[in-house]
N, C-alpha and C positions, 0 to 999 in steps of 0.2 A: 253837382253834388255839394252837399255842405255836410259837417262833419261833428255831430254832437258831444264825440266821446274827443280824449285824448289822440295822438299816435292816428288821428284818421279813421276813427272807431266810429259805430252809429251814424253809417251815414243817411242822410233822407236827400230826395231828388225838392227841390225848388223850384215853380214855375218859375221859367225866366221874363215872365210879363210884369215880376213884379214889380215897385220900384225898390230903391235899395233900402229905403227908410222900412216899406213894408216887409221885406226880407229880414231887416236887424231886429224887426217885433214878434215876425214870426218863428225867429231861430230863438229870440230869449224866451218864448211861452215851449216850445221843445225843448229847449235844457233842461228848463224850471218842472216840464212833467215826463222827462225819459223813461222815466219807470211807467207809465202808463205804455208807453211802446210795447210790442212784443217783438221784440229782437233776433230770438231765437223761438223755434216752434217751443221750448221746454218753458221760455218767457210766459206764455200762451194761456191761462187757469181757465180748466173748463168750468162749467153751472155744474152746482151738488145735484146729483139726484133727484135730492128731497125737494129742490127748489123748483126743479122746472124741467120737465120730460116730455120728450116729446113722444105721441103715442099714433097712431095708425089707427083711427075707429073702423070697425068692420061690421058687415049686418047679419043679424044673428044665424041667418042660413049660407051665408057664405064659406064656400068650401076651398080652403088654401090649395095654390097649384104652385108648381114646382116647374120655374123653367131653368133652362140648361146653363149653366154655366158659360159664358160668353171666353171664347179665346184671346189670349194676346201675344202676339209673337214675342218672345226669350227676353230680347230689353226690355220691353216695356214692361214685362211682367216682373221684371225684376226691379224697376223704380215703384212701379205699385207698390210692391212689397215691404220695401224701404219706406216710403211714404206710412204705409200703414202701420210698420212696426213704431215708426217717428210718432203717431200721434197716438197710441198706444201707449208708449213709455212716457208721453206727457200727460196723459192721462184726460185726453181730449175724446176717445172712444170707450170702449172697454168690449167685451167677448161677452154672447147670451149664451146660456145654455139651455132655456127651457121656452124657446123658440119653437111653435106651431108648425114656423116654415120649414 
């Protein structure tokens, strides 16, 4: 590991093939753009709407089916959730309401 931030902060993993010359070039082009990193999923800025959506084309006689809901046992269902709220509140997803399906 090498260490971008202060205190051991931001860290990125380093091939270790590399030489050291190429490591002290590669670590000054990551300090110089940290902010470009996404650190935290809330670092993370999704695409606006208006910019670029991604959409499901369908053929005009196609008829929506509806399968079951797939189970996950208690833990995992409960990091799912966590996951989703996460990108949720970063504003990476967002909730349809007038969904076909």
């Amino acid at each position: 590991y090498a260490y971008l931030g202060t205190s051991q902060t931001l860290p990125v993993i380093i091939n270790s093939d590399l030489l050291e010359e190429e490591e002290e070039k590669l670590l000054q082009v990551l300090k110089k753009h940290k902010t470009a990193i996404g650190w935290t999923i809330a670092d993370i800025k999704g695409i606006s709407p208006s910019t670029c959506m991604h959409r499901i084309l369908l053929e005009e006689n196609f008829k929506p089916t509806v399968e079951n809901q797939r189970r996950l046992n208690p833990k995992m269902k409960e990091v799912v959730r966590a996951e989703v709220l996460k990108l949720l509140d970063a504003g990476i997803i967002y909730p349809i309401s007038d969904s076909n399906w």
